[in-house]
C-alpha positions as CSV (number, residue, x, y, z in Angstrom):
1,X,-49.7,2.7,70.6
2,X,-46.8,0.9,68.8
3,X,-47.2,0.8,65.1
4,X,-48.5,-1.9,62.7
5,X,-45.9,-3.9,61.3
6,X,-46.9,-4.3,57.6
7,X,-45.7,-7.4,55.3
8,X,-46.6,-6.7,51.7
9,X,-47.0,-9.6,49.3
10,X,-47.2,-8.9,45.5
11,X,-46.9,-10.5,41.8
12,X,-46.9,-7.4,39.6
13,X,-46.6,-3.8,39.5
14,X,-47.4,-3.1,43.2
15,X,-49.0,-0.1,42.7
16,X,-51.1,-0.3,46.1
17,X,-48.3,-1.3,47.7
18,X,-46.9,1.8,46.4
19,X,-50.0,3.7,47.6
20,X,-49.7,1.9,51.3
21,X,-45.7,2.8,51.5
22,X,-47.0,6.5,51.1
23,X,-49.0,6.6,53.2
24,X,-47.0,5.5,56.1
25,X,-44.4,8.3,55.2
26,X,-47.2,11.7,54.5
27,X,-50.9,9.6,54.9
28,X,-53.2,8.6,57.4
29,X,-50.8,5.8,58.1
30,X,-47.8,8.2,59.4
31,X,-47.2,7.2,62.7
32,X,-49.6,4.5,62.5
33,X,-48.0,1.8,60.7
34,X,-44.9,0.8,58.7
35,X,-44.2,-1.4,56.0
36,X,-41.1,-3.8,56.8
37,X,-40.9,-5.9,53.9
38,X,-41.9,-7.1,50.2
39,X,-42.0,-10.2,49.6
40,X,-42.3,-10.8,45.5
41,X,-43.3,-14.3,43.6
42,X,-42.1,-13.3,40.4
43,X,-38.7,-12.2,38.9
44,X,-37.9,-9.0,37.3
45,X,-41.4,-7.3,38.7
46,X,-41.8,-3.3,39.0
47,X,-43.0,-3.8,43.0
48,X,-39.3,-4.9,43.2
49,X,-38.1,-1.2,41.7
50,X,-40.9,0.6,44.1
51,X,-39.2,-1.4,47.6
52,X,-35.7,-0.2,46.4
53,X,-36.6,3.4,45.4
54,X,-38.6,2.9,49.0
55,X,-35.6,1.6,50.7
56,X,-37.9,-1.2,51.9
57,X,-36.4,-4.7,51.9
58,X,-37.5,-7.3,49.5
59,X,-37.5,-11.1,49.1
60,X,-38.3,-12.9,46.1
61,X,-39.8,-16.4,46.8
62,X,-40.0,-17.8,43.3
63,X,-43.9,-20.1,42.4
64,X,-42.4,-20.9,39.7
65,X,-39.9,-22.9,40.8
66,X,-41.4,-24.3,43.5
67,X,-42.1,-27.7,43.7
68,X,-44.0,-28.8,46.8
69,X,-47.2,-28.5,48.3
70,X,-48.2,-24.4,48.5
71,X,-48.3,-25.3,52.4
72,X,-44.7,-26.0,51.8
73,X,-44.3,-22.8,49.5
74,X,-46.2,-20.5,52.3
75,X,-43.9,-21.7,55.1
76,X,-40.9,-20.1,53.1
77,X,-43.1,-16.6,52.8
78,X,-44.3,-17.1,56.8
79,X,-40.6,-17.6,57.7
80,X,-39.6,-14.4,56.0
81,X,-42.8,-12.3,57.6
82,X,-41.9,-13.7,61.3
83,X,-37.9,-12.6,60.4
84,X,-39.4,-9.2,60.2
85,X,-42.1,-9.5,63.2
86,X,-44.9,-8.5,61.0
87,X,-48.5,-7.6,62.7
88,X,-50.2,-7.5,59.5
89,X,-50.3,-8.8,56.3
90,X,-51.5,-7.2,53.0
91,X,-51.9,-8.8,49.7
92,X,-51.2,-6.1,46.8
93,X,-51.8,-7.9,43.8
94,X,-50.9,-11.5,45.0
95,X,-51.8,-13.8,42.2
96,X,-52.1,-16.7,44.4
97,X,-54.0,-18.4,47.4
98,X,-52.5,-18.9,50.7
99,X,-53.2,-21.5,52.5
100,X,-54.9,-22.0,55.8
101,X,-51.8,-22.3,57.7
102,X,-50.3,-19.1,56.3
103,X,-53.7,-17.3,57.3
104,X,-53.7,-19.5,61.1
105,X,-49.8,-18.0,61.4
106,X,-50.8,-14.3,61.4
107,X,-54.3,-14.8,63.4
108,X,-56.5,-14.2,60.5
109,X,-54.5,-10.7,59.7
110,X,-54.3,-11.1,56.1
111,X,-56.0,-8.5,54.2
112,X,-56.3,-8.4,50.0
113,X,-58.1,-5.8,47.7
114,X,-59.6,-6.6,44.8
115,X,-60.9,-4.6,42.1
116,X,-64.8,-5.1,41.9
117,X,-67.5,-5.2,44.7
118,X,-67.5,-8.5,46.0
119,X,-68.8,-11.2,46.0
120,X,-69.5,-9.9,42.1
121,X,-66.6,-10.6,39.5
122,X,-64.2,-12.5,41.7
123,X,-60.8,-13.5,39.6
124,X,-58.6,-12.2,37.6
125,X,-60.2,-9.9,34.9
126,X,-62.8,-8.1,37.1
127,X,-63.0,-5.4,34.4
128,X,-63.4,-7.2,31.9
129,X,-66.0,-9.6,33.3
130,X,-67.9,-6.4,34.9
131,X,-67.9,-4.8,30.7
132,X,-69.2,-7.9,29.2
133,X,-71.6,-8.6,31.4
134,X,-73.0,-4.6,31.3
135,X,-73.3,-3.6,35.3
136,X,-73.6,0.4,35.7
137,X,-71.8,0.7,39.0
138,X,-68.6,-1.6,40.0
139,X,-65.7,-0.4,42.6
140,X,-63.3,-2.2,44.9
141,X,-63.3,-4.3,47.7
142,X,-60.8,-5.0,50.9
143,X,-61.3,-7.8,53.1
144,X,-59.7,-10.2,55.4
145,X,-58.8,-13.6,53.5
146,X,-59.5,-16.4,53.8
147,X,-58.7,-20.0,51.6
148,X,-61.4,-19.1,48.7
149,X,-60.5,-17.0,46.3
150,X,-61.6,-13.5,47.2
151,X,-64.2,-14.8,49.5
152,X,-62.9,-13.6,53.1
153,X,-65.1,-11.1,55.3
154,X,-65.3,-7.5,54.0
155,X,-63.8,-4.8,55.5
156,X,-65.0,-1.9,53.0
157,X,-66.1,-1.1,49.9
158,X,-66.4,1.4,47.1
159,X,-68.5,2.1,44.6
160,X,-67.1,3.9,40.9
161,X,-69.8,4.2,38.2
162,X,-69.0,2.2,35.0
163,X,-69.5,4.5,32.1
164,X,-70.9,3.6,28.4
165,X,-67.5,5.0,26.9
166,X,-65.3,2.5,29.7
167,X,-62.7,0.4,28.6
168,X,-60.8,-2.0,30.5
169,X,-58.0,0.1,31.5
170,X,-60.1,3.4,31.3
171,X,-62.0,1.3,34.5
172,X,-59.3,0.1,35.6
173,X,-57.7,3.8,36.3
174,X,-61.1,5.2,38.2
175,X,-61.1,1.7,40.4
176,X,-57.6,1.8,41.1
177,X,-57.9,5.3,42.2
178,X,-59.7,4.3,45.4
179,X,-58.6,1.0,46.0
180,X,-55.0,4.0,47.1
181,X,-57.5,5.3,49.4
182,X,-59.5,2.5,50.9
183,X,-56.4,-0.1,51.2
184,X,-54.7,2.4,53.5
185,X,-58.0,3.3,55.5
186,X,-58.6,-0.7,56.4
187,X,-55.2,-0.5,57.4
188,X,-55.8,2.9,60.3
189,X,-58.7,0.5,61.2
190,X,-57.1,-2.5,62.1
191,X,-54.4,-0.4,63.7
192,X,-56.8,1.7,65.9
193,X,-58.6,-1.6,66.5
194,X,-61.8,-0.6,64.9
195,X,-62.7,-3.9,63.7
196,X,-64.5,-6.5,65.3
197,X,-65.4,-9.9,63.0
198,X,-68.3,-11.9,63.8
199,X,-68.5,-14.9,61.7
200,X,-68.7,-13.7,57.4
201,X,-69.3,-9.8,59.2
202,X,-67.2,-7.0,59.9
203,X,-68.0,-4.5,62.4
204,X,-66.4,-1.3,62.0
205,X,-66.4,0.8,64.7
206,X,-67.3,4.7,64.4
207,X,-67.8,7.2,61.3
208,X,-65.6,6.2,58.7
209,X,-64.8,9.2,56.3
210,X,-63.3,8.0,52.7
């Protein structure tokens, strides 16, 4: 089976997209899948440094700067993913929506992590939210995307306990450790064509070991 051709998408640090690049090279992913490019919104980002020192090219599409509709802004990103034949999309810290035609361009294959159990604590300060409001068990969630903000069908999910002594980034760290191991696992599923979605569900096919 050929592999999946992986287009990354990312607005900070990239640290999963660090964790996914790994995995194609020593994981579950080697021989599997392999990411082709990065494609960055933001200047002067570390997921920049981690393509190079992966010797994985990278495109920097600037939101900023952009002026037109984000239709208009995602036809820039599809044009680059297409240059590069990608199967599969995978938003690694994406600080944006995409737009229905970006997710129509792919098939649907856009997948995005976030860093709470959905459809609890959607946005941008998960850990924080999931402190002040005083849950005892949070975790991390990959699923396939749709136009809503981390609303798309869920592929899996994990579960971390939240601790009394928990800070934000203390939290942060103990998510962030699986969302390296589930990210990369959605990915072996898609690419062994485990998944089936009906509707808002996910079927996964088969014992699925995490």
């Amino acid at each position: 089976m050929p592999k999946t051709k992986i287009g990354a998408i990312a607005s900070g640090s990239g640290s999963n997209f660090d964790a996914i690049v790994k995995s194609t090279k020593i994981g579950l992913l080697k021989n599997k899948a392999s990411v082709e490019v990065l494609i960055c919104n933001k200047v002067g980002k570390y997921c920049i440094e981690r393509a190079k020192n992966h010797d994985i090219p990278h495109v920097i599409i600037e939101s900023d700067k952009h002026e037109g509709t984000r239709e208009e802004f995602d036809a820039k990103m599809i044009d680059v993913l297409k240059k590069f034949d990608c199967d599969l999309i995978v938003l690694v810290g994406y600080m944006r929506l995409v737009s229905t035609s970006f997710i129509r361009a792919f098939n649907g294959n856009v997948m995005n992590i976030h860093p709470a159990l959905l459809p609890s604590f959607k946005g941008m300060h998960a850990h924080r939210d999931v402190l002040e409001y005083g849950v005892k068990v949070t975790g991390c969630t990959v699923h396939f995307v749709d136009p809503e903000e981390d609303h798309g069908p869920i592929i899996l999910q994990k579960c971390v306990p939240v601790l009394d002594s928990d800070t934000e980034d203390s939290l942060g760290e103990r998510v962030l450790e699986w969302e390296h191991k589930i990210f990369p696992k959605c990915i072996e599923l898609f690419h062994d064509k485990r998944l089936r979605v009906v509707g808002r569900k996910v079927f996964v096919e088969g014992y699925i070991d995490l």
